[in-house]
N, C-alpha and C positions, 0 to 999 in steps of 0.2 A: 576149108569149105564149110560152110554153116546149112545143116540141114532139119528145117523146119515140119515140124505135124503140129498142125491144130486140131481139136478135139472140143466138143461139148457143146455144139448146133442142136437145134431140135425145133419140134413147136412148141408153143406156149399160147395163152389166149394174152389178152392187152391187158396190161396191167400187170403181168408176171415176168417172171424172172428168169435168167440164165443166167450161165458162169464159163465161160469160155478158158481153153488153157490151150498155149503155147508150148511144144519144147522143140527150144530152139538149139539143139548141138552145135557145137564149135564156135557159137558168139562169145563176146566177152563184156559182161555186163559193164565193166569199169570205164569203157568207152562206146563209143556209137551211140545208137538209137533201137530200139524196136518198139513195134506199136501193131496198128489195128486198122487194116484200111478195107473197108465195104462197097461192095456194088451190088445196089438193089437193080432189079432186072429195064433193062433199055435205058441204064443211065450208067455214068463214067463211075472208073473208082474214085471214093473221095476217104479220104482220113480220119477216121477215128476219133483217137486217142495215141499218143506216142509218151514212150520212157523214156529219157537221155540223160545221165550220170544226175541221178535225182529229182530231174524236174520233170515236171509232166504238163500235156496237154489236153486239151479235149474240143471236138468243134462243136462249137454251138450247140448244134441238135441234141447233142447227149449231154454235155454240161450238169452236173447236176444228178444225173440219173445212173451215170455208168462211171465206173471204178477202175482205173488200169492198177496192175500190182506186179511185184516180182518177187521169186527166189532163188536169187543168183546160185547159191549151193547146189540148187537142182536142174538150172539153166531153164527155168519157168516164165512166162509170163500169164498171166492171168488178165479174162476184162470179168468185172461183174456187171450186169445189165440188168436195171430195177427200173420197173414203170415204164417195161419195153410197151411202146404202138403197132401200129399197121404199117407204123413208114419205120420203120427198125426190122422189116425185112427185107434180106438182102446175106449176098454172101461174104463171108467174114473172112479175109485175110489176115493172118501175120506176118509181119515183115521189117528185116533186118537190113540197116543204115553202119556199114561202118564206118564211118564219121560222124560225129553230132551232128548235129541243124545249125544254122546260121540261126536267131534269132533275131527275125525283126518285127517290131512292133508286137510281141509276145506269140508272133506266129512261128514256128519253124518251115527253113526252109532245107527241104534235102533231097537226096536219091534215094530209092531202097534197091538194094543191092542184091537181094533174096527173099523170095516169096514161099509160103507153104501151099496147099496145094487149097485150101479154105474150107469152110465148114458152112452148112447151110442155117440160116435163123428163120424162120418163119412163125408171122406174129396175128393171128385171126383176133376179128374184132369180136 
Protein backbone atom coordinates (compact mmCIF):
# COMPACT_ATOMS: atom_id res chain seq x y z
CA UNK A 1 0.00 0.00 0.00
CA UNK A 2 1.71 3.32 -0.92
CA UNK A 3 1.09 6.17 1.51
CA UNK A 4 1.50 9.57 0.28
CA UNK A 5 2.07 13.26 2.37
CA UNK A 6 2.66 16.25 0.56
CA UNK A 7 4.31 19.16 2.17
CA UNK A 8 5.49 22.66 1.16
CA UNK A 9 2.05 24.81 0.19
CA UNK A 10 1.90 28.28 1.22
CA UNK A 11 1.44 31.78 -0.08
CA UNK A 12 3.65 33.53 -2.19
CA UNK A 13 2.91 36.80 -4.16
CA UNK A 14 3.24 36.38 -8.37
CA UNK A 15 6.26 35.96 -9.51
CA UNK A 16 7.68 33.85 -6.61
CA UNK A 17 8.48 30.65 -5.70
CA UNK A 18 7.78 27.41 -4.04
CA UNK A 19 9.03 23.84 -3.79
CA UNK A 20 6.66 21.20 -3.02
CA UNK A 21 7.69 17.56 -1.64
CA UNK A 22 6.27 14.27 -1.96
CA UNK A 23 6.88 11.26 0.36
CA UNK A 24 5.58 8.79 -1.19
CA UNK A 25 6.06 5.25 1.05
CA UNK A 26 5.76 1.88 -0.48
CA UNK A 27 6.02 3.24 -4.27
CA UNK A 28 8.81 1.91 -6.31
CA UNK A 29 10.30 4.45 -8.30
CA UNK A 30 11.72 1.84 -11.06
CA UNK A 31 8.19 1.39 -12.39
CA UNK A 32 4.97 3.40 -12.51
CA UNK A 33 4.41 7.06 -12.45
CA UNK A 34 3.95 9.70 -9.94
CA UNK A 35 3.42 13.38 -10.50
CA UNK A 36 1.41 16.43 -9.48
CA UNK A 37 -2.16 16.96 -10.20
CA UNK A 38 -4.01 20.43 -9.13
CA UNK A 39 -7.47 21.78 -8.74
CA UNK A 40 -7.90 25.34 -8.58
CA UNK A 41 -11.26 26.01 -6.79
CA UNK A 42 -14.72 25.30 -9.12
CA UNK A 43 -12.65 23.65 -11.63
CA UNK A 44 -11.78 19.66 -12.31
CA UNK A 45 -8.43 18.15 -11.28
CA UNK A 46 -6.13 18.61 -14.27
CA UNK A 47 -2.34 17.36 -14.27
CA UNK A 48 0.71 18.81 -13.57
CA UNK A 49 3.59 17.30 -14.13
CA UNK A 50 4.36 13.46 -13.92
CA UNK A 51 7.64 11.14 -13.37
CA UNK A 52 7.74 7.59 -15.19
CA UNK A 53 11.00 5.56 -15.34
CA UNK A 54 12.81 8.82 -16.39
CA UNK A 55 10.85 10.85 -18.55
CA UNK A 56 8.87 13.58 -17.51
CA UNK A 57 5.95 15.64 -18.46
CA UNK A 58 4.49 18.96 -17.98
CA UNK A 59 1.11 20.57 -19.33
CA UNK A 60 1.39 23.53 -20.95
CA UNK A 61 0.51 26.03 -18.21
CA UNK A 62 3.57 25.35 -16.35
CA UNK A 63 6.04 24.24 -19.07
CA UNK A 64 8.84 26.10 -18.57
CA UNK A 65 8.27 27.44 -15.07
CA UNK A 66 8.02 24.27 -12.82
CA UNK A 67 10.46 21.42 -12.18
CA UNK A 68 9.36 17.76 -11.28
CA UNK A 69 12.47 15.89 -9.55
CA UNK A 70 13.01 12.74 -7.51
CA UNK A 71 15.04 10.92 -4.82
CA UNK A 72 14.18 7.54 -5.08
CA UNK A 73 16.75 6.72 -1.91
CA UNK A 74 14.34 8.77 0.09
CA UNK A 75 11.15 7.74 -1.77
CA UNK A 76 10.72 11.73 -2.69
CA UNK A 77 9.25 13.62 -5.23
CA UNK A 78 9.64 17.16 -5.57
CA UNK A 79 7.89 20.12 -7.91
CA UNK A 80 9.83 23.33 -7.90
CA UNK A 81 7.46 26.16 -9.01
CA UNK A 82 9.19 29.46 -10.36
CA UNK A 83 7.30 32.57 -11.93
CA UNK A 84 4.21 31.12 -10.03
CA UNK A 85 0.74 33.46 -11.15
CA UNK A 86 -2.77 34.09 -9.78
CA UNK A 87 -3.95 31.09 -12.01
CA UNK A 88 -1.17 28.57 -10.08
CA UNK A 89 -3.59 28.69 -7.34
CA UNK A 90 -5.06 25.85 -6.48
CA UNK A 91 -4.67 22.52 -4.52
CA UNK A 92 -1.70 20.51 -5.20
CA UNK A 93 -1.96 16.79 -5.17
CA UNK A 94 0.54 13.92 -5.35
CA UNK A 95 -0.26 10.96 -6.90
CA UNK A 96 0.92 7.56 -7.68
CA UNK A 97 0.30 5.30 -11.11
CA UNK A 98 1.34 1.83 -10.76
CA UNK A 99 1.78 1.27 -14.20
CA UNK A 100 3.49 3.75 -16.55
CA UNK A 101 1.29 5.84 -18.97
CA UNK A 102 0.56 4.78 -22.34
CA UNK A 103 2.29 7.56 -24.31
CA UNK A 104 0.48 9.05 -27.04
CA UNK A 105 1.35 11.82 -28.94
CA UNK A 106 3.91 12.66 -25.97
CA UNK A 107 0.95 12.89 -23.70
CA UNK A 108 0.43 10.30 -20.99
CA UNK A 109 -2.22 8.33 -20.51
CA UNK A 110 -3.04 6.73 -17.06
CA UNK A 111 -5.02 6.00 -13.78
CA UNK A 112 -3.66 7.11 -10.38
CA UNK A 113 -4.11 4.70 -8.15
CA UNK A 114 -3.22 6.82 -4.89
CA UNK A 115 -3.61 10.12 -3.84
CA UNK A 116 -2.14 12.32 -0.87
CA UNK A 117 -4.25 14.23 1.07
CA UNK A 118 -2.85 17.77 -0.94
CA UNK A 119 -1.24 20.92 -0.05
CA UNK A 120 -2.68 24.32 -0.51
CA UNK A 121 -0.74 27.07 -3.01
CA UNK A 122 -1.97 30.20 -3.10
CA UNK A 123 -0.53 32.87 -5.50
CA UNK A 124 -1.80 36.95 -4.70
CA UNK A 125 -1.09 39.39 -7.47
Amino acid sequence: EVHIVESGGGFVQAGGSLRLSCAASGFTFDSGAIGWVRQAPGKERMGVSILSEGRTWYSSSVKGRFTISSDNAKNMVYLQMDSLNVEDTAIYYCAVSQQAPEWVGGMPLLTWDSWGQGTQVTVSS
